[in-house]
LONUTI-158189 format. One line per 3 residues: number of its first residue (from 1); their letters; for each residue x, y, z of N, C-alpha, C, CB. Coordinates in nm, 3 decimals, always signed. Each point is the difference from the previous one (the first is absolute). Glycine has a CB too. Layout:
% residues N
NUM) a) X Y Z X Y Z X Y Z X Y Z | ... .
END
This chain:
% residues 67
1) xxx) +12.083 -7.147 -7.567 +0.070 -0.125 -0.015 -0.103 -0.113 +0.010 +0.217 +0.098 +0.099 | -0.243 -0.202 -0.206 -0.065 -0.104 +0.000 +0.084 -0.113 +0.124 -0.092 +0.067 -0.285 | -0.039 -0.111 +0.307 +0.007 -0.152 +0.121 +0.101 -0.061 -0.068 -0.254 -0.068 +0.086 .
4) xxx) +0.252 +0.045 -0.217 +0.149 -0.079 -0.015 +0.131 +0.022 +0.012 -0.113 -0.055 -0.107 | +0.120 +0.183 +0.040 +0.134 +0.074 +0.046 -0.018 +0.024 +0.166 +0.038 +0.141 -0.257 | -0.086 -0.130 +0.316 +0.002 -0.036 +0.143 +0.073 -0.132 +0.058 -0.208 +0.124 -0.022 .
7) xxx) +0.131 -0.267 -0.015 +0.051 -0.093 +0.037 +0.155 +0.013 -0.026 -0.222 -0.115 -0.026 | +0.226 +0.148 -0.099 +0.133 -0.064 -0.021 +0.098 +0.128 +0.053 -0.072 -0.180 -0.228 | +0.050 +0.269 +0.268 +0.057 +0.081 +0.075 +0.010 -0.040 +0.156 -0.075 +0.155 -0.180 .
10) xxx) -0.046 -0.203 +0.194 +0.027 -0.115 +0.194 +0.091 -0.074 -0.008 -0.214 -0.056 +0.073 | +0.266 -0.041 -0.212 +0.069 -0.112 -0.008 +0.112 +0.042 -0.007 -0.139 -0.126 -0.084 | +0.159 +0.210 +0.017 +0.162 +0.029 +0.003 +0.034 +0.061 +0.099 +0.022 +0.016 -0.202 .
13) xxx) -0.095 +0.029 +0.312 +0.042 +0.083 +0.128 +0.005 -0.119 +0.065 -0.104 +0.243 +0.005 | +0.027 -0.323 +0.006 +0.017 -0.127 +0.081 +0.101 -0.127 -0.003 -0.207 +0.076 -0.010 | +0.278 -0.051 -0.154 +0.115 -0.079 -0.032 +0.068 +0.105 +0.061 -0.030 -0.153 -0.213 .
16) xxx) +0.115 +0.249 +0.201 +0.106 +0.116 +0.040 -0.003 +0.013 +0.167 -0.045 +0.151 -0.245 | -0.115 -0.241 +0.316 +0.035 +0.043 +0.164 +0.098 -0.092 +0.068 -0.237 +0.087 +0.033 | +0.296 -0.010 +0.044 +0.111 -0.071 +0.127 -0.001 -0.016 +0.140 +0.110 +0.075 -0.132 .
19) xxx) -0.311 -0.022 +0.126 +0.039 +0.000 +0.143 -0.149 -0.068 +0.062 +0.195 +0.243 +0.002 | -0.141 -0.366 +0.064 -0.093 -0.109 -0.006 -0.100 +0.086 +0.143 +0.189 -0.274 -0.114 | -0.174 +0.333 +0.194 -0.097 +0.035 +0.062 -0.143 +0.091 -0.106 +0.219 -0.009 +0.221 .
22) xxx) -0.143 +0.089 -0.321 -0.111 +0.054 -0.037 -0.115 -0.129 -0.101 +0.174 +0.271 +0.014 | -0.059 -0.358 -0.072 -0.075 -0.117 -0.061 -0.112 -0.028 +0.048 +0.173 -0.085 -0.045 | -0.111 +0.022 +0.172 -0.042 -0.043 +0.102 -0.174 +0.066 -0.010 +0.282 -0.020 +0.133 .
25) xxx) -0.298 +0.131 -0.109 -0.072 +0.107 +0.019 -0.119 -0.070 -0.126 +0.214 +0.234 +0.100 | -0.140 -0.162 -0.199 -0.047 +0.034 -0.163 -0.113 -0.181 +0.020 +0.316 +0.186 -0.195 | -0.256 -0.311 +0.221 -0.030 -0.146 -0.035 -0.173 +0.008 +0.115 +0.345 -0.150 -0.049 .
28) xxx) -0.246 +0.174 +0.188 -0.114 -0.063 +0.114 -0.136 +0.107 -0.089 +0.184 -0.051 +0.324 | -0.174 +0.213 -0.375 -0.091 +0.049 -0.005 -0.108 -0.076 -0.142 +0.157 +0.217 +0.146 | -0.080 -0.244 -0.264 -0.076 -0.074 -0.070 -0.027 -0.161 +0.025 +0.074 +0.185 -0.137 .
31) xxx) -0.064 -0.251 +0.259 -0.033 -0.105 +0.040 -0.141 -0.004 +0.061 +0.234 -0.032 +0.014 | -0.213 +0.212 +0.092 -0.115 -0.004 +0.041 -0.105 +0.009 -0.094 +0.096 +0.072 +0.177 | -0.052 +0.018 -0.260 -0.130 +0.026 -0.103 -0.083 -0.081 -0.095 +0.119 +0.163 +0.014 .
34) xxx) +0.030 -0.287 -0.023 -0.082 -0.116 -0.048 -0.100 -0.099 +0.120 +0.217 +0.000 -0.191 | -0.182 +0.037 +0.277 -0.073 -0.076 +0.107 -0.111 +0.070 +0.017 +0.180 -0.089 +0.113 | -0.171 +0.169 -0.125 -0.144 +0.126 +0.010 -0.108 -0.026 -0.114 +0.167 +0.213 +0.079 .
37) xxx) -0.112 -0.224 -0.181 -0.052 -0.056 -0.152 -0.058 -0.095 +0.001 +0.145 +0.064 -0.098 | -0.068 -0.160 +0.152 +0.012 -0.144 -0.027 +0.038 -0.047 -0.159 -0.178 -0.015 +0.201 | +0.290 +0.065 -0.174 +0.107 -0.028 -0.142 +0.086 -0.070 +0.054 -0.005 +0.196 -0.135 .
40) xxx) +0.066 -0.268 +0.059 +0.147 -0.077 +0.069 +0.085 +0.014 -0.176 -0.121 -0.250 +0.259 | +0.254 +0.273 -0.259 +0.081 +0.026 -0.052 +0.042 -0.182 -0.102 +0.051 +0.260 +0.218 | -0.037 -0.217 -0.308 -0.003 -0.196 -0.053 +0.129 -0.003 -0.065 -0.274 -0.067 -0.078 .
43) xxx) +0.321 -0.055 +0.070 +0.171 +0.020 -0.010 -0.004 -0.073 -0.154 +0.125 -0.029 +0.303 | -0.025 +0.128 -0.423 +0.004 -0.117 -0.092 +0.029 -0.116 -0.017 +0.009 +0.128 -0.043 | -0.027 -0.186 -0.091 +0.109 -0.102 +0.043 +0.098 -0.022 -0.085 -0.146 -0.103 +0.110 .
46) xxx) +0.195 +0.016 -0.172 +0.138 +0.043 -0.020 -0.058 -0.028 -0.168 +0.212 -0.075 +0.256 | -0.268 +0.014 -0.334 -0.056 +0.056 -0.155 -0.033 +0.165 +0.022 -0.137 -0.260 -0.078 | +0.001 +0.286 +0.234 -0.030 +0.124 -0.062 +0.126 +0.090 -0.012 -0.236 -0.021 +0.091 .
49) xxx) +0.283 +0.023 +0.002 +0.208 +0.046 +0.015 +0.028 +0.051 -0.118 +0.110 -0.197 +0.137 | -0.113 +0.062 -0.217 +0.100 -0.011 -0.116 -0.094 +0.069 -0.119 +0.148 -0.244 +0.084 | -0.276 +0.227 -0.115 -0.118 +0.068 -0.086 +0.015 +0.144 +0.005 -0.165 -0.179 +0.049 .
52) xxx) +0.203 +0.189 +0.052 -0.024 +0.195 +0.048 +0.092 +0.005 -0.047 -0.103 +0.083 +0.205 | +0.255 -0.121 -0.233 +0.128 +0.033 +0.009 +0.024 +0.024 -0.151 +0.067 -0.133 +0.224 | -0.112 +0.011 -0.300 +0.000 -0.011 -0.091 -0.056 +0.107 -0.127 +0.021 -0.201 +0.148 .
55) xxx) -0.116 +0.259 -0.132 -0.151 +0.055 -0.005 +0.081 +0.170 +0.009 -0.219 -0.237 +0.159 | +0.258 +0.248 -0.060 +0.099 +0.140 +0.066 +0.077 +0.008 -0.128 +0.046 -0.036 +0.293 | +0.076 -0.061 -0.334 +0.096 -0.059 -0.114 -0.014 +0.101 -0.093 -0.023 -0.249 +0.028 .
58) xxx) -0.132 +0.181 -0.038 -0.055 +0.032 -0.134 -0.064 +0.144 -0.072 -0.032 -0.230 +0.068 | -0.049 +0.285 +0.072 -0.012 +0.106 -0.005 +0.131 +0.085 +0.018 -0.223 -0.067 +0.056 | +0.322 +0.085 -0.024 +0.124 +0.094 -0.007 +0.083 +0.007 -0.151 +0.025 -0.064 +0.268 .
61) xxx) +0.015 -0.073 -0.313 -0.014 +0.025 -0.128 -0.051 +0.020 -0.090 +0.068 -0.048 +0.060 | -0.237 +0.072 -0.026 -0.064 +0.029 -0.108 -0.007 +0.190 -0.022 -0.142 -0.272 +0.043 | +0.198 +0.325 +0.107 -0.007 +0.120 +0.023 -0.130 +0.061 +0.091 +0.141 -0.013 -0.216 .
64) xxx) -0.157 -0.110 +0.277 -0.099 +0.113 +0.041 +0.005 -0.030 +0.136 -0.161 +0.030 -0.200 | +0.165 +0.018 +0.251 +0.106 +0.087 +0.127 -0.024 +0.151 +0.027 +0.195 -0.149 -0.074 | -0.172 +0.188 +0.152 +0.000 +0.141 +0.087 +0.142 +0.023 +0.080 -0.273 -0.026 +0.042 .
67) x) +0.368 +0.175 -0.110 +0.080 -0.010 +0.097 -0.017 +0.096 +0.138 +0.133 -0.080 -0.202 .
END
């Protein structure tokens, strides 16, 4: 399995979780690791939001997608 099909296999386990202690867990551990790094996590903003969204749109109707 490629790193990508990975991520997006984290993401959808991480949309579907209910149980905020393990969150909980899953967040503090990649916080540390960015602190370990010295990475910090950067928040979009609301064009990049809408660019990605848009962009997504486009690629699904064009077909290219993975189910």
């Amino acid at each position: 399995m490629d790193l990508q099909t990975r991520k997006l296999n984290l993401i959808e386990y991480l949309i579907g979780l209910k149980d905020e202690n393990m969150f909980r867990v899953i967040e503090d551990s990649i916080n540390r690791h960015l602190k370990t790094t010295h990475q910090s996590l950067k928040q979009f903003t609301q064009e990049e939001l809408i660019n990605r969204a848009q962009k997504s749109n486009a690629e699904y109707l064009a077909g290219k997608f993975k189910d």
